[in-house]
N, C-alpha and C positions, 0 to 999 in steps of 0.2 A: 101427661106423658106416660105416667102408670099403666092408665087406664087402653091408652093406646097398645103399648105393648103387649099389655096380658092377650089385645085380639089379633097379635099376629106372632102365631109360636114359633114358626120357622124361620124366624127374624136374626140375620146372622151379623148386621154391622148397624150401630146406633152413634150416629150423627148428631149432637144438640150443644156443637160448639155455636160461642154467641148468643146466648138466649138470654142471658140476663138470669142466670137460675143460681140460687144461693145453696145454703147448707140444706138437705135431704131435710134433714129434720128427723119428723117421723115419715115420711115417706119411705116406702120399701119396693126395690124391683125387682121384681123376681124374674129368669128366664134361664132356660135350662138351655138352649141355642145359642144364645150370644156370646160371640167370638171378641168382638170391637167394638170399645164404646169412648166413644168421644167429646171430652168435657172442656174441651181449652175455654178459653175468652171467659170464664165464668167468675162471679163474683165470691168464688169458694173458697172458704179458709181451713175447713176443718176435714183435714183429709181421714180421721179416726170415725166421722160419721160417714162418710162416702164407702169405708168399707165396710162398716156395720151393714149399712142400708143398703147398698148396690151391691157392692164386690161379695158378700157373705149367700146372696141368694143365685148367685151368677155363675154357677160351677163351671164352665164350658167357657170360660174369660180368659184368654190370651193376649187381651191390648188392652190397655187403659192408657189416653192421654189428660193428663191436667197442666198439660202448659199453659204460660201467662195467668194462672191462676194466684192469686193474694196466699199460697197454701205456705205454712211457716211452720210446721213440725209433723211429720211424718208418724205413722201408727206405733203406738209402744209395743214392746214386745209382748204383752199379754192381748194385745189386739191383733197378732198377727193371724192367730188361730180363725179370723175370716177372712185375712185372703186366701184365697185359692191357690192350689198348686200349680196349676194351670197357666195361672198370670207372669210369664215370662218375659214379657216386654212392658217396658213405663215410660211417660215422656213425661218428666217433672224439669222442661226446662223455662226458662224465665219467671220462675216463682221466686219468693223471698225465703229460700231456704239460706238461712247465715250461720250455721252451726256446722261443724267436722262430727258433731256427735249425732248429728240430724240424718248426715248422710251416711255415714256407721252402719246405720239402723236397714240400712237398703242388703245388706250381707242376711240378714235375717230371712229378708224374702225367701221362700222355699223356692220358688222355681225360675225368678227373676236371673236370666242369661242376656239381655240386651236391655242398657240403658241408656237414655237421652237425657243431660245435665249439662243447661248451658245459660248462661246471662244470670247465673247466681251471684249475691253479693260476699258467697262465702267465696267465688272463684275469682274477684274483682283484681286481685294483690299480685295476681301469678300470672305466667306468661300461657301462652300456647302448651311450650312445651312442659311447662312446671305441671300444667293443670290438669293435663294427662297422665303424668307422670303420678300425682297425687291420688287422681282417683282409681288407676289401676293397680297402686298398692295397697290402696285401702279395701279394696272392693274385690278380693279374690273370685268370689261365684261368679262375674261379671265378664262374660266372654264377648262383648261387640257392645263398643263404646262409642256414643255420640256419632254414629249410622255409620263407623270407618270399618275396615277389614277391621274380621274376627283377630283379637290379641294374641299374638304366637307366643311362645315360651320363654323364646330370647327377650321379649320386650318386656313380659312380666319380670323375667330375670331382673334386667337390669333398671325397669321402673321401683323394685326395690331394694336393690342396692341403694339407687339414688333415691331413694327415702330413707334410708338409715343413716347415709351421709348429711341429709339434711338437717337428721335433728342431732347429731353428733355435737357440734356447739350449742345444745340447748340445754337448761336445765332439766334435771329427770321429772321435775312437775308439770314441764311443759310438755314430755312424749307424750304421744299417744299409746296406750296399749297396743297397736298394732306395733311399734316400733320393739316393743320385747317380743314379739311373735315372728318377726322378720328376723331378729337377731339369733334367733336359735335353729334359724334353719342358715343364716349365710353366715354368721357369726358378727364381729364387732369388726367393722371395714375401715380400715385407715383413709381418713378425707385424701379426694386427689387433689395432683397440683394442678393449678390452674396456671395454663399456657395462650400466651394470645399470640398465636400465630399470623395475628394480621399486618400487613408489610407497613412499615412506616413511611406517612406522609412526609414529613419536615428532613429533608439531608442535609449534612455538612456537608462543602465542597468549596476549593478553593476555585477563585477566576480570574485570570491574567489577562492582561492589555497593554502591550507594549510593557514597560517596566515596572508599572503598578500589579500589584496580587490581592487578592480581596478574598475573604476568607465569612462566607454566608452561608445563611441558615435557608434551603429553599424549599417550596412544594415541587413533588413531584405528579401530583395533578392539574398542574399546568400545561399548557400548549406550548409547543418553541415558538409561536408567535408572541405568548405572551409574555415567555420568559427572555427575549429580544426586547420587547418592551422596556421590561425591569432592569434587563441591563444597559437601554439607553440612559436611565437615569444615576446609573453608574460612572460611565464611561463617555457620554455626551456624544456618541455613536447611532447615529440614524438606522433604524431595523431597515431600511431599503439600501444600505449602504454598509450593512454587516456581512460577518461570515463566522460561523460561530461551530467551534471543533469541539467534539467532547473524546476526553481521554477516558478510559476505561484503565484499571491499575493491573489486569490483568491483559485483557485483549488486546489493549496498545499495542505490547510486547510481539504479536504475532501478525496482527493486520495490522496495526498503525492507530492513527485516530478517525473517525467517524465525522464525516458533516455534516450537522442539523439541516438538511434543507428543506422539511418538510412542514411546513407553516402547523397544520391543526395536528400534529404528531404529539400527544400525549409524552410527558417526561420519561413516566413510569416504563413505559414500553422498552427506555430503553437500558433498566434495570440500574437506574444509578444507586448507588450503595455509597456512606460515606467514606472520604477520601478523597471519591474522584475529583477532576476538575475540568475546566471547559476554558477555551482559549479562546478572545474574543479578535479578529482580526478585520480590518476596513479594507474595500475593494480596491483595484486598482482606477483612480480618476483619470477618466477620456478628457482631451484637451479639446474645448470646443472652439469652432474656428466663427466668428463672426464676423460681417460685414458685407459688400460686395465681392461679387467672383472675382472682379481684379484685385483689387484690396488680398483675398486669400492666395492668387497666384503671385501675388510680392509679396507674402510673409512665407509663402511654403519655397516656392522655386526659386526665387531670385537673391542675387547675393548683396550683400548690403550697399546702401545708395553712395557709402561714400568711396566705393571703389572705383565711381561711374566718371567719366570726365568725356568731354569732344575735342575735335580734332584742333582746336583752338586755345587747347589748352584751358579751358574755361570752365568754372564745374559747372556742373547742371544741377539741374531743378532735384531739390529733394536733399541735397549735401549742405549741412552746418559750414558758413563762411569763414568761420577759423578753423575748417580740417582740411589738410593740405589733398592735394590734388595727386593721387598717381594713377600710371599708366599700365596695366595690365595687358597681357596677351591673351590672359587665362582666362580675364573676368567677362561676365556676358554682359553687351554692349545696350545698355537701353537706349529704345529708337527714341527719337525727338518727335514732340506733337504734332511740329513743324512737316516733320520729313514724312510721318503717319497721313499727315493731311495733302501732302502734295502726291505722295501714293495714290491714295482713293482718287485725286483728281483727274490722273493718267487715266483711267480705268476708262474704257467706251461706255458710255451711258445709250441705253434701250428707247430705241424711237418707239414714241406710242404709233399705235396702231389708227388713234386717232376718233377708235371707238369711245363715248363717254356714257352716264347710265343720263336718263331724262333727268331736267333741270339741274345738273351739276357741269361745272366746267374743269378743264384739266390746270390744275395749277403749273406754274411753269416754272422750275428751279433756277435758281442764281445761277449765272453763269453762261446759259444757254443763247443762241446764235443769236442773232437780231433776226434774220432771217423767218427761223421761228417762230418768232414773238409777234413779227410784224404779220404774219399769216393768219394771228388772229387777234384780232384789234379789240376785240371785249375782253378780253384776260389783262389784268393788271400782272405788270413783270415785276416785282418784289425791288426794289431799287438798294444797292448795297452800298452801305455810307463808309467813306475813305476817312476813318483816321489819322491819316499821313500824310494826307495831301498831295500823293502821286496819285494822278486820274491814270496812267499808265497801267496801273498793276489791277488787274482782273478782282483779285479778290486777296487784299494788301493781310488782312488779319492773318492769312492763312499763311503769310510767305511770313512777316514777320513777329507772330504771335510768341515764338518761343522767344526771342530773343527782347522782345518787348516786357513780356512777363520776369523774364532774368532780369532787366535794366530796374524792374522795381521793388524786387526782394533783395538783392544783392549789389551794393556800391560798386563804386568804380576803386575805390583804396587795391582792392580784392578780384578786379576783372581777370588780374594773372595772377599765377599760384605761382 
């Protein structure tokens, strides 16, 4: 690598990250051109021989990286007399620098304005923002840290304020001398107080249901669905059959109370503070109507069955045989089965046309002519069986059905009310 260099003098940027190359040694490189030279990935520890031997012959040297390099102590100050004044930028990050007094040593640099310091095990302990804070107090010459905008004045300010605050609870063996350096230009700063401004999770807040009050501890990072939940197991109140009010101890007073109706709505949003309380209240229950359409037209319209009686004094179908029997003007009249059926019979029934579709015949209802029936001799005529034993009566069920059915629910003690 030496060798290569000395035969190219106008040689401005040197590359030889990755090579597996150790301590110089006695190796020396000399070049009066070289701007950038590039040591990362290397197995190098001894950064006092790197400047002896490179950085000492290299006057025109503005960049030196030894990142990820095993480098553990930095050039003493009687070694600094070979770096270069030139050498204004360093990248010493991911090395094992674990010393405050290691890094000290970087203020010495003569012309060092930008440094790179990061994945140190001296910076392991401290946050983001400690660890900036730390090395922009300590490292005054250092105007562009870890490649961010150049440090303005307010930030140096207050990066050491907040290092003299930090070692304020320390004993005087543990400051650093920079900490009496900083104290004579801001002087001895009273620790501040520390304020945690962040809104609290867990509120008090009372919750009412009918006459119970419950007095709990809740998050307000919860959802009103889920806080519906929680107070199902409260209140034994189904979250689809809630309705859930939240008082405000001020806002009430002007608009009223607020209702939760919005399932994924965040508590918080809506600034509960403790105090308030929230009113659990259950919906109004629809009456559901079951059965048949008649069944629901005699439970809604009609008046009760034992106001019903016929013109025979007799109660009718539907009335308890020990409730007496009265006579209304008022009450609406339920038709008899009887009289429904001999209705529909009046009615003219529709001569087929005679048309039929292929292979089916026209069945031919109870009741119809002989006539009829006899005009077509393949149709069986449904034959209607006499109960009663009058052959007379066309179709006997129909005439005396209701009266039949009354004879077998209700005695004869009871025919007259």
């Amino acid at each position: 690598v030496v060798y290569l260099v000395r035969k190219m003098p106008k040689l401005d940027e040197l590359h030889l990250s990755t090579n597996n190359l150790g301590d110089p040694g006695n190796a020396t490189l000399e070049h009066n051109n070289l701007r950038q030279l590039y040591l990362s990935c290397n197995p190098i520890n001894d950064f006092c021989s790197v400047s002896l031997n490179f950085l000492s012959n290299c006057s025109s040297l503005e960049f030196l990286s030894l990142a990820e390099c095993p480098v553990v102590q930095l050039p003493t100050v009687d070694d600094l007399s070979n770096v270069p004044t030139c050498l204004h930028s360093l990248n010493v990050s991911t090395t094992k620098i674990n010393s405050w007094t290691e890094v000290e040593k970087l203020r010495k640099f003569p012309g060092l304005i930008d440094l790179r310091i990061q994945g140190c095990p001296i910076l392991d302990e401290y946050t983001a923002h400690e660890k900036r804070m730390m090395l922009i107090a300590r490292l005054p010459n250092v105007k562009v840290l870890n490649g961010g905008d150049q440090i303005t004045t307010t930030e140096r300010e207050d990066s050491e304020r907040a290092f003299i605050r930090h070692f304020l609870d320390k004993p005087e063996i543990q400051r650093p001398s920079r900490f009496d350096e900083l104290v004579d230009v801001h002087g001895l700063l009273d620790p501040l107080v520390n304020i945690d401004l962040s809104p609290d999770m867990n509120i008090k807040v009372s919750i009412y249901h009918k006459d119970e009050c419950r007095e709990e501890s809740i998050s307000v990072m919860q959802s009103v669905k889920q806080f519906k939940q929680l107070l199902q197991g409260y209140f034994n109140v189904a979250p689809a059959n809630m309705r859930l009010w939240y008082y405000d101890q001020e806002m009430t007073k002007i608009a009223g109370p607020e209702e939760m109706k919005f399932a994924n709505k965040e508590l918080y949003t809506y600034n509960v503070i403790d105090g308030d309380y929230f009113v659990v209240d259950e919906k109004a229950q629809l009456r559901v109507l079951t059965g048949s359409p008649r069944a629901n037209s005699m439970v809604i319209g009609s008046l009760s069955p034992s106001s019903y009686s016929n013109s025979n004094g007799r109660c009718n179908f539907g009335r308890s045989p020990t409730s007496p029997c009265s006579k209304s003007t008022n009450s609406r009249i339920r038709r008899k089965s009887s009289e429904s059926s001999n209705l529909s019979n009046t009615r003219t029934r529709r001569k087929s046309s005679g048309r039929t579709s292929p292979g089916r015949s026209i069945p031919t209802p109870v009741g119809r002519k002989a006539s009829l029936s006899s005009s077509s001799p393949s149709v069986k005529t449904p034959v209607a069986r006499n109960l009663f034993g009058n052959s007379n009566v066309r179709n006997p069920v129909d005439q005396h059905y209701g009266e039949f059915f009354h004879s077998k629910v209700f005695r004869e003690d009871n025919k007259n009310c």
